[in-house]
C-alpha positions as CSV (number, residue, x, y, z in Angstrom):
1,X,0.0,0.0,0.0
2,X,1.1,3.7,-1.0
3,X,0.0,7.1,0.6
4,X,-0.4,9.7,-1.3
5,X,-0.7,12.9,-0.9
6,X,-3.1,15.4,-3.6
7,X,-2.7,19.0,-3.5
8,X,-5.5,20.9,-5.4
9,X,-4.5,25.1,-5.5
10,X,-7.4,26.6,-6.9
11,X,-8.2,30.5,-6.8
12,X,-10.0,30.0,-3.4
13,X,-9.5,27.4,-1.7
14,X,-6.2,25.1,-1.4
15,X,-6.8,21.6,-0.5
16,X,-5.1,18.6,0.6
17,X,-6.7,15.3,0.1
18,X,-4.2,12.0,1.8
19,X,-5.3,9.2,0.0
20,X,-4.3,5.2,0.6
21,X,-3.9,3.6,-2.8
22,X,-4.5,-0.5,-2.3
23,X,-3.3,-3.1,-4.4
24,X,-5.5,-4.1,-7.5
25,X,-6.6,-0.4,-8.3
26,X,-8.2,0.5,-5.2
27,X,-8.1,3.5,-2.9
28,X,-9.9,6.0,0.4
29,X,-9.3,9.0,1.1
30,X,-7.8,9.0,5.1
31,X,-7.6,12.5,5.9
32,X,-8.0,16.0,4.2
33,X,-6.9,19.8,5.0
34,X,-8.9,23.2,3.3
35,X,-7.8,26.8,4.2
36,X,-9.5,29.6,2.4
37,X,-6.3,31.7,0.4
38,X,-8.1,33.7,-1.9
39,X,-5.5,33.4,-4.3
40,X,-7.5,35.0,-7.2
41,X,-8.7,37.6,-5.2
42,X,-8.1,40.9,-6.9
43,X,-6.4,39.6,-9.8
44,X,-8.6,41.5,-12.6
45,X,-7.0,45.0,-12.3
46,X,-3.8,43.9,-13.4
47,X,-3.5,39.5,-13.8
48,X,-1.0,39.6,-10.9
49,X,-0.8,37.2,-7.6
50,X,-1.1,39.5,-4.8
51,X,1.7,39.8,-2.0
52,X,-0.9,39.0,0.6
53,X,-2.7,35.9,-1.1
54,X,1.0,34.4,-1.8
55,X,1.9,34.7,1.9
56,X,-1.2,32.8,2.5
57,X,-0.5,30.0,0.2
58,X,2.8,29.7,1.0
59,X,2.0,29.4,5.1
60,X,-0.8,26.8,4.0
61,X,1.2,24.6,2.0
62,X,3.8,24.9,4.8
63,X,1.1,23.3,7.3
64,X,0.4,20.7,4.3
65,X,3.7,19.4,3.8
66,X,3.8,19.0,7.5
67,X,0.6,16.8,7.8
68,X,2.0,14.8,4.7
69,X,5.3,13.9,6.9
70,X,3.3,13.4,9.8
71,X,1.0,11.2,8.0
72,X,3.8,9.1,6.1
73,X,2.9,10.4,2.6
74,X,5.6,9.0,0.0
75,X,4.8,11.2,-3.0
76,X,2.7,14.6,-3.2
77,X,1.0,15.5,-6.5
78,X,0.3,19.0,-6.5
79,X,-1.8,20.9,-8.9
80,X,-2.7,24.9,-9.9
81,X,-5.5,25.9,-11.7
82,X,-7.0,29.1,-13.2
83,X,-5.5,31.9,-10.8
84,X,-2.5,30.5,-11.1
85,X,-2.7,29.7,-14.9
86,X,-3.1,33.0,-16.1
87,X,-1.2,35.0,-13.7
88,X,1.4,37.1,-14.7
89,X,4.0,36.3,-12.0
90,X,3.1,32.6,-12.0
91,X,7.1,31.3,-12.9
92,X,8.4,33.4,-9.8
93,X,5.2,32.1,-7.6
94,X,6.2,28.5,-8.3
95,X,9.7,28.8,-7.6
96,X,8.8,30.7,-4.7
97,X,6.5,27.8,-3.6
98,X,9.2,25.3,-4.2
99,X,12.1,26.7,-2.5
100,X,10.2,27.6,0.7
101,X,7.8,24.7,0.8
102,X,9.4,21.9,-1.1
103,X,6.4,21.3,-2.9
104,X,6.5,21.4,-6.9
105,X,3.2,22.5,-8.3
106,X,2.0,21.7,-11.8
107,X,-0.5,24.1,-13.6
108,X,-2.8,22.6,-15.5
109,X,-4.2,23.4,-19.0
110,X,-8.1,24.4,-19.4
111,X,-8.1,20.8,-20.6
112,X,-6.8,18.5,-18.8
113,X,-8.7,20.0,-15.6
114,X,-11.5,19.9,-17.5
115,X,-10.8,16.2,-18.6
116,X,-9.7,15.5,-14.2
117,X,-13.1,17.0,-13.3
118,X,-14.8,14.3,-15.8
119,X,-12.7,11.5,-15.1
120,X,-14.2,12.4,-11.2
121,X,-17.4,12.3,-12.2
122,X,-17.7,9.8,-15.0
123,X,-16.2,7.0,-12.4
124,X,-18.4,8.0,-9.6
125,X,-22.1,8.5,-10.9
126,X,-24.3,6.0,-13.0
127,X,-25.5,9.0,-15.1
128,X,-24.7,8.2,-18.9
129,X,-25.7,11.4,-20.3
130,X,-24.4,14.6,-18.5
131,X,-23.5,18.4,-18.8
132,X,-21.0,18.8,-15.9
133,X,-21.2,22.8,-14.1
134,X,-18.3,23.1,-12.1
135,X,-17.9,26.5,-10.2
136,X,-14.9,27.5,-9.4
137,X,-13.1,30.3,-7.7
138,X,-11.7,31.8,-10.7
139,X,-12.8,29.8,-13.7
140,X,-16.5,28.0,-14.8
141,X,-16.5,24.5,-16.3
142,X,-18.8,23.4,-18.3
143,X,-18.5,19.7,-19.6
144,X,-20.5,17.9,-21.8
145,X,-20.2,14.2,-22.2
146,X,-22.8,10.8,-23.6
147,X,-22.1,7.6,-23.6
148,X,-19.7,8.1,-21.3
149,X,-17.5,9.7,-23.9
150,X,-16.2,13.6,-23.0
151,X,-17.8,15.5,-26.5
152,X,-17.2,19.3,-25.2
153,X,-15.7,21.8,-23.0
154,X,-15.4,25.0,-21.9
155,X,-13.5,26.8,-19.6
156,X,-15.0,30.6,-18.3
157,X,-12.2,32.8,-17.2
158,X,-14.3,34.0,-14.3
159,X,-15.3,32.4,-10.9
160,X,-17.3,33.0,-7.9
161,X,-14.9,35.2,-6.6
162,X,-14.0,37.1,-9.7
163,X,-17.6,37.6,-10.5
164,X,-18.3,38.8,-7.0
165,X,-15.0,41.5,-7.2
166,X,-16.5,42.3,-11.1
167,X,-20.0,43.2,-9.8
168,X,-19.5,44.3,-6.4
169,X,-19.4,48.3,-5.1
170,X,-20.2,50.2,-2.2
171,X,-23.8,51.3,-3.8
172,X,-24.6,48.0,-5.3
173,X,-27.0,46.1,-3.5
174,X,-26.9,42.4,-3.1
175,X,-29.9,41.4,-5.6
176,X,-28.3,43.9,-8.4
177,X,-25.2,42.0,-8.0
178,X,-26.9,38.6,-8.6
179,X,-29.1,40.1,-11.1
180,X,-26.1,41.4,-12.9
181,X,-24.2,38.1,-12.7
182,X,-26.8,36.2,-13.7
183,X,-27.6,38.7,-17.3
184,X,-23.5,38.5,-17.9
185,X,-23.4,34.9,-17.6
186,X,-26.7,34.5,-19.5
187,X,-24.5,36.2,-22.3
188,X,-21.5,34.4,-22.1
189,X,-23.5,31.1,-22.4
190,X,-25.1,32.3,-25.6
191,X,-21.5,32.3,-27.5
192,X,-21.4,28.2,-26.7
193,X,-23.0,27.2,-30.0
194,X,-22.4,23.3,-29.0
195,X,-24.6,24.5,-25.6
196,X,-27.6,24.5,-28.6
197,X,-27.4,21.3,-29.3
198,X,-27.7,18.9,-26.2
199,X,-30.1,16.4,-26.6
200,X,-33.1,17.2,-24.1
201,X,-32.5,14.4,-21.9
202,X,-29.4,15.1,-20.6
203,X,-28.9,15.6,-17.2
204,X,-26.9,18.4,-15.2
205,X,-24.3,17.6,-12.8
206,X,-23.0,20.4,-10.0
207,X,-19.3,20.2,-8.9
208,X,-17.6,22.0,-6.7
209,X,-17.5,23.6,-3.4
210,X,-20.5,25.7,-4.0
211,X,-22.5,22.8,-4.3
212,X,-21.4,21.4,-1.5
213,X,-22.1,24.4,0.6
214,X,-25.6,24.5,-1.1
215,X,-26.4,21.1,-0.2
216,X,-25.7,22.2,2.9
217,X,-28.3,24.3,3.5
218,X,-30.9,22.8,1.8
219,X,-30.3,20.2,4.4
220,X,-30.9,22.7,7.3
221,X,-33.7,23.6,5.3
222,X,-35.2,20.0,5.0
223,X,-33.9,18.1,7.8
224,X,-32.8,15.7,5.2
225,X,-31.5,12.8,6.8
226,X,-28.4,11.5,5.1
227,X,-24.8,13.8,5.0
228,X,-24.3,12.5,1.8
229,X,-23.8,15.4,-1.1
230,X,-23.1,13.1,-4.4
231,X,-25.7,11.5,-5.9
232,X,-28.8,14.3,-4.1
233,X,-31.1,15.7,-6.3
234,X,-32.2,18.9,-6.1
235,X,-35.7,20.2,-7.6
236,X,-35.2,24.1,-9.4
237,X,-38.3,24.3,-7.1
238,X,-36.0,23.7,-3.6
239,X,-33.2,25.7,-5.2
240,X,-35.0,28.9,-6.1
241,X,-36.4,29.6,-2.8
242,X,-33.0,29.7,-1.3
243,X,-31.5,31.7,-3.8
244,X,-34.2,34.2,-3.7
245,X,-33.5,34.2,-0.1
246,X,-29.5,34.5,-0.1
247,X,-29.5,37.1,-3.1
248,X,-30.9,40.1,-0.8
249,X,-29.4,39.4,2.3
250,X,-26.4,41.5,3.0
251,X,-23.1,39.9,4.1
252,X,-23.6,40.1,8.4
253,X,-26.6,38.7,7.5
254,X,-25.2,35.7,5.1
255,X,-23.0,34.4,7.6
256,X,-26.3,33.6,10.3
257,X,-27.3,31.2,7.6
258,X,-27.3,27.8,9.6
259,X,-25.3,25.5,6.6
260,X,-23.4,28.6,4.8
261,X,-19.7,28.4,5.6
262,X,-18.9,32.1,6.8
263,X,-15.5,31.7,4.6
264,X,-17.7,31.2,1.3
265,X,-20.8,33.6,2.5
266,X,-19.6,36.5,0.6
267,X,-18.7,34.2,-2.3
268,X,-21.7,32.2,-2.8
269,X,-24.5,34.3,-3.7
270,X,-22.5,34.5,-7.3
271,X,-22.3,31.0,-7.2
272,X,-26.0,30.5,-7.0
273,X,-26.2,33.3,-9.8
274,X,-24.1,31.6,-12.1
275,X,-26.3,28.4,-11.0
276,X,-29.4,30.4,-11.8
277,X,-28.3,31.4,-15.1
278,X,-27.4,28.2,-16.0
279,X,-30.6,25.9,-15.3
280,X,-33.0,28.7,-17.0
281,X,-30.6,29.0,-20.1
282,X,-31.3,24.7,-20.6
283,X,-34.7,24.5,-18.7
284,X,-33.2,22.3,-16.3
285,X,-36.2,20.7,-13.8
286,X,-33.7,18.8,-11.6
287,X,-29.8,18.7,-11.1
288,X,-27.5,15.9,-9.4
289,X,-24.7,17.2,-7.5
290,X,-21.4,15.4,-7.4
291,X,-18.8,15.1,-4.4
292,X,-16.5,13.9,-6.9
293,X,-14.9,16.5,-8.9
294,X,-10.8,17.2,-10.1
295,X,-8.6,15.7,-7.0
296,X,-10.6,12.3,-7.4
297,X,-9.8,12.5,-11.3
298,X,-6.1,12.3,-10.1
299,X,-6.9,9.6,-7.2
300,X,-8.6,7.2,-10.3
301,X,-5.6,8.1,-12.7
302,X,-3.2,7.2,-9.8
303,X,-4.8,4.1,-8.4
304,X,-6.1,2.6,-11.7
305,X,-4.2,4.1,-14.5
306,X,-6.3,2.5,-17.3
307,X,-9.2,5.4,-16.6
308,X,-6.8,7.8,-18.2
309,X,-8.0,5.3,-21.7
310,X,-11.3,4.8,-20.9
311,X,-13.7,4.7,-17.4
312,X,-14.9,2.0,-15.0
313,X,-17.4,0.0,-16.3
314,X,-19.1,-0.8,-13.5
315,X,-19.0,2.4,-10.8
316,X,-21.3,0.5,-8.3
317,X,-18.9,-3.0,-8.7
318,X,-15.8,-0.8,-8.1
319,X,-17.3,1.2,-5.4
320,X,-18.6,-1.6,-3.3
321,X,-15.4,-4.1,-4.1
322,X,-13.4,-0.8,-2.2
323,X,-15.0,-0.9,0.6
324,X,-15.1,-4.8,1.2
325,X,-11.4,-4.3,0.8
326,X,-11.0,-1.1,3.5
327,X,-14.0,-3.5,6.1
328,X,-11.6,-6.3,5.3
329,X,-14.8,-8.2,5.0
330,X,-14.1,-12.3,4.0
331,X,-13.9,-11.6,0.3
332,X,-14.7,-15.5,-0.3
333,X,-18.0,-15.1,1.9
334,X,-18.8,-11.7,0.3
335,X,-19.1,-13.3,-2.9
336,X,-20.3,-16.7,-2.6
337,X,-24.0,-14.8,-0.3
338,X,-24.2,-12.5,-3.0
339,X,-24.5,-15.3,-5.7
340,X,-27.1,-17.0,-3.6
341,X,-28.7,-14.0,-3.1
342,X,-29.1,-12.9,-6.4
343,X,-30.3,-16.8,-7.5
344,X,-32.6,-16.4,-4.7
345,X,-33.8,-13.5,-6.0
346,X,-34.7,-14.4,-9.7
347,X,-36.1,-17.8,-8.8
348,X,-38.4,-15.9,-6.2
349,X,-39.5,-13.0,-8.7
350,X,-42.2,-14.7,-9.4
351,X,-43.6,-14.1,-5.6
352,X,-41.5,-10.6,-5.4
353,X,-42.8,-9.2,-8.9
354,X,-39.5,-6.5,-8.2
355,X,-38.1,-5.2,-11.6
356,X,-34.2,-5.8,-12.1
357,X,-33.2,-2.9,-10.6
358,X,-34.0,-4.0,-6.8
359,X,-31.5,-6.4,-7.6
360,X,-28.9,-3.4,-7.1
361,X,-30.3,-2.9,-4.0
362,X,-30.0,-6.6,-2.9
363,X,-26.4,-6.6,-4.3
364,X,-24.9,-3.7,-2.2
365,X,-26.7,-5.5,1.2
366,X,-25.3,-8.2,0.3
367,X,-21.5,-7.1,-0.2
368,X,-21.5,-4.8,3.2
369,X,-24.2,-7.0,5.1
370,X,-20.9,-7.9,7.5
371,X,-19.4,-4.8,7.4
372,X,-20.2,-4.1,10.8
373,X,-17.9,-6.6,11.9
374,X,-15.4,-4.0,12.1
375,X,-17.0,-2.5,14.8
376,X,-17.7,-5.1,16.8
377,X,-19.4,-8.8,16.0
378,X,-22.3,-8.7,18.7
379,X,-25.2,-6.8,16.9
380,X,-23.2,-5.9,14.0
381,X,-26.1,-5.5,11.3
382,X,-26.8,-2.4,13.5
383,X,-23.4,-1.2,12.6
384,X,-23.3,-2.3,8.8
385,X,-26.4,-0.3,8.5
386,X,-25.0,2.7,9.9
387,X,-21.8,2.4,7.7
388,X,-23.8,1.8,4.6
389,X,-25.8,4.7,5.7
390,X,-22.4,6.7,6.0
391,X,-19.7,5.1,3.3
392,X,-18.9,6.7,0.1
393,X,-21.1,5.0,-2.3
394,X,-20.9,5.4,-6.3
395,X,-23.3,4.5,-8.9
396,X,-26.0,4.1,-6.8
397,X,-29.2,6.6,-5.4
398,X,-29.6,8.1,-2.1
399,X,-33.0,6.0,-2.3
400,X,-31.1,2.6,-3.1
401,X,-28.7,3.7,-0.1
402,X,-31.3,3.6,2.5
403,X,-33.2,0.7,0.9
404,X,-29.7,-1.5,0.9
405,X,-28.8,-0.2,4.7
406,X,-32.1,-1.7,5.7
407,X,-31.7,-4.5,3.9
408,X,-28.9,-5.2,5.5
409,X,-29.5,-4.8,8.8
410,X,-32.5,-7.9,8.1
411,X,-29.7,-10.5,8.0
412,X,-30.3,-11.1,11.8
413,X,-33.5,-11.1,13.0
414,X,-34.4,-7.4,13.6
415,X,-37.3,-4.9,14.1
416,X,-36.3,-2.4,11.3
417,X,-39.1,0.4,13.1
418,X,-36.0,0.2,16.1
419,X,-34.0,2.2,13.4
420,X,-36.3,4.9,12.9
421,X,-37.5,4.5,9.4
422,X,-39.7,7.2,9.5
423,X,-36.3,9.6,9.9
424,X,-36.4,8.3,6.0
425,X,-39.9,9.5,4.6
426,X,-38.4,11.7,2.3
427,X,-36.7,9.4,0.6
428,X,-38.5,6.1,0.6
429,X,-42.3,5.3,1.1
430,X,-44.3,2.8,3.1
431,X,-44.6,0.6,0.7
432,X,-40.6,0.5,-0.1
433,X,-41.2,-1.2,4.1
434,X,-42.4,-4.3,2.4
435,X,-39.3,-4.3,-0.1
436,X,-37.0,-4.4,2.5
437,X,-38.7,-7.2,4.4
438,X,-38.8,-9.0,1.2
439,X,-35.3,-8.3,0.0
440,X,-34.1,-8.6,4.0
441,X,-35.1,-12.5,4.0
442,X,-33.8,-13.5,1.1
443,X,-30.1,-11.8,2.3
444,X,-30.8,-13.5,6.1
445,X,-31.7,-16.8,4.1
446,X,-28.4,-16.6,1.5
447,X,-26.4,-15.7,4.2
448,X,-27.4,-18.5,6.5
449,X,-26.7,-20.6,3.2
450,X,-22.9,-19.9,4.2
451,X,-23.0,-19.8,7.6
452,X,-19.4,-22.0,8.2
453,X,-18.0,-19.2,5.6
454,X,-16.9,-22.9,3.6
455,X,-19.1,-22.4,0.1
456,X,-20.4,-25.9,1.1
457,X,-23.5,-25.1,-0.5
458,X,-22.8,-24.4,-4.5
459,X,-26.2,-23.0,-5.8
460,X,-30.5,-23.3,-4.8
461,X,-33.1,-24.3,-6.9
462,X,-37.1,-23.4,-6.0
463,X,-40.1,-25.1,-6.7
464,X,-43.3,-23.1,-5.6
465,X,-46.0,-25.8,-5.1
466,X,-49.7,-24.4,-3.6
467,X,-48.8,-23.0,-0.3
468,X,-44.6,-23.6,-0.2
469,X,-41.1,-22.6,-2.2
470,X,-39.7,-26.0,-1.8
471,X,-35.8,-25.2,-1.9
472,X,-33.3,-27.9,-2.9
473,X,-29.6,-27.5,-2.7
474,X,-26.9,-28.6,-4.2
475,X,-23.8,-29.4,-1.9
476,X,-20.2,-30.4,-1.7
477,X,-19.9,-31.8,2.2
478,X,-22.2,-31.7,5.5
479,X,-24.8,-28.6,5.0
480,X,-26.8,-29.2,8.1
481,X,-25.5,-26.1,10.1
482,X,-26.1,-24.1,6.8
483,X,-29.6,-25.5,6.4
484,X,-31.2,-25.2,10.1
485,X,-29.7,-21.9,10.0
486,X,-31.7,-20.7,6.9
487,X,-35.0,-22.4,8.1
488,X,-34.8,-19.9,11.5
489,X,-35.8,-17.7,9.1
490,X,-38.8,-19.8,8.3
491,X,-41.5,-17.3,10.3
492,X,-40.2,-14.1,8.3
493,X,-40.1,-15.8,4.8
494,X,-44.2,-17.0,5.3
495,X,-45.4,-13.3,6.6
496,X,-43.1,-11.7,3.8
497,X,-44.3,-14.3,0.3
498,X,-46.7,-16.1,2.3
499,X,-45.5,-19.2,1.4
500,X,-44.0,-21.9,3.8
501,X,-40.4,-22.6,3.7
502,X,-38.5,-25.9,3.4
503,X,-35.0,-26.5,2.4
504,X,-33.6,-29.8,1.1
């Protein structure tokens, strides 16, 4: 295993990102650092780094370096973008950075952040079709991409923190600002001819610390239940509320918002503007924001250097395969409940109905059912559905999240209402209740099916006959733990299918 350390130096924010690359093309993230330098800040009057924002940078990637020695880091890859790209003094601020830090910064071309930012987003999200926004501090991305092929780019020399220094005076008021933002970007998007021609069914993606910080709020806002930012969908109709709200407020003011980081408030009412701009210009309905943006291009470049050809081709697989690996789950066991579960659940569909894509759902309870292990064995379904609740899960929705955490958590015998469903009503229904009992028995039973961890049983065959799924096995050895163990879960498989159980 290799640490690495990833230094992302954009024009407001500097990040640091420590990351544990694994054997086979795997990695987590293990620690991160953010300061706020404003590097971009006043840049515009004459394309010159400012004295002040350099000392900054240079004291935070001081306090990097020293986290990365601390942490055991072999090998830092650090990265500039826009302020840095087009500033006049750049080759004296990277030999500056070098001789007092130690740290060798590459600046990046408009297009290979552009291609990092998709390479982030195309491995992480099961969306096929996309137009990427990513706001930065001194640059906007826009990235177009179908059939998971990048098609177009642009890069907009200006950022949330440019476009608040363009538009900002002592007699502006807030809502002028924004509605001046919002007419100038309007305009700039009309020169993208290719922005003409997306096919209607293409879905936006938000990247970027402005998203995050939005997501933020609107879960203040909605008490929604789950931390996760990639993968949430927001409705225009949740967004446009809070913008309306932000836009007027003055800065004081910004800052008492519960959600809004104080060291973005001044920043993000552009942010929204630009964001405001952008869904009217394509009638956007509905956008998907992404945690993973330009640092986890690098991480996927690093740890599996065939993405730099061509992307995963299973994000879920990947994703859930990672985190096996990090639980150091029995990899053996993993696999061999979530073949019976998933022959469990195709011979069963005709008492389930469920279309294929509740097999998903089965498929990621069935992979981190024992997660919880690493917490402690007694009760761990409890933990394993709190760590599915909580792990960094591609390729799948914050609805088939929940669903597979509760799932999950049915491989003992549990009373799911102990964890609070209704916490969950925004995101899944009553009726997804019975789902999970359903799905929950057939992961207790496959699981059960294994229960020496020995593969003794090789694969299940079901009759249904009148009132019972008759269920023969095929085995290599003595299966009679494996089998009483599966029957136990007799009572929950009759009041889920109403069908009696037996297993030969």
């Amino acid at each position: 295993m290799e640490k690495i350390g990833i230094i992302d130096l954009g024009s407001n924010s500097a990040r640091l990102v420590i990351v544990n690359l694994f054997a086979d093309g795997y990695f987590m993230v293990v620690d991160e650092l953010k300061e706020s330098v404003r590097l971009g800040q006043d840049m515009e009057r004459d394309g010159f780094l400012k004295p002040a924002r350099v000392a900054e940078t240079i004291k935070t990637l001081k306090m990097f370096r020293k986290l990365c020695e601390t942490s055991g880091v072999t090998r830092i890859i650090a990265v500039a973008t826009e302020a840095v790209r087009r500033a006049k003094n750049q080759r004296s601020f990277l030999d500056e950075i070098q001789a007092t830090c130690g740290i060798k910064i590459r600046v990046l071309s408009a297009e290979e952040e552009a291609v990092l930012v998709y390479r982030g987003v195309i491995n992480t999200m099961d969306i096929p079709k996309g137009i990427i926004l990513e706001i930065g501090g001194g640059s906007t991305k826009i990235i177009y991409y179908n059939r998971r092929n990048m098609l177009n780019y642009v890069t907009l020399p200006f950022g949330a923190v440019t476009l608040t220094g363009m538009f900002s005076g002592e007699d502006v008021k807030p809502e002028e600002q924004a509605a001046k933002i919002e007419e100038f970007f309007t305009a700039q998007l009309e020169n993208i001819d290719w922005l003409k021609e997306l096919d209607p069914d293409v879905q936006m993606i938000g990247v970027g610390g402005s998203f995050r910080n939005l997501f933020k709020i609107t879960k203040m806002v909605h008490k929604y239940p789950l931390d996760t930012v990639h993968n949430y969908k927001m409705p225009v109709d949740d967004f446009s509320p809070i913008y309306d709200m932000i836009k007027v407020l003055d800065l004081d003011r910004k800052k008492k918002i519960k959600g809004l980081s104080s060291e973005r408030a001044d920043i993000l009412p552009a942010a929204l503007a630009v964001i405001r701009s952008f869904i009217n210009y394509l009638n956007v309905e509905q956008f998907t924001f992404s945690g993973a943006g330009l640092r986890e291009g690098i991480m996927f470049n690093q740890a599996l250097p065939m993405t730099i050809e061509k992307p995963i081709a299973d994000v879920l697989n990947y994703s859930l395969t990672t985190l096996v690996k990090y639980y150091d789950c029995e990899e053996k066991h993993v696999e061999h409940v979530v073949n019976l579960s998933i022959q469990l659940f195709k011979q069963l569909r005709v008492l389930h109905k469920f279309p294929r894509q509740y097999l998903k759902i089965l498929k990621v309870a069935a992979m981190l059912h024992d997660c919880g292990m690493r917490i402690k064995y007694y009760n761990h379904q409890r933990h394993s559905w709190y760590m599915i609740l909580n792990s960094t899960l591609y390729g799948v929705t914050h609805r088939e999240i929940v669903l597979a955490a509760f799932t999950a958590c049915c491989h003992k015998k549990e009373d799911i209402n102990a964890y609070d469903w209704a916490r969950y009503r925004d995101i899944v229904s009553e009726d997804d209740l019975e789902i999970v009992k359903k799905l929950g028995v057939m992961l207790r039973i496959a699981e059960s099916l294994d229960r020496a961890d020995s593969g003794t049983i090789k694969s299940i065959n079901c009759d249904i006959l009148g009132d019972s799924v008759i269920m023969k096995t095929e085995v290599e050895g003595d299966a009679t733990l494996e089998i009483k163990n599966a029957l136990s879960a007799s009572t929950e498989f009759r009041k889920a299918f109403h069908k009696n159980l037996e297993i030969l």
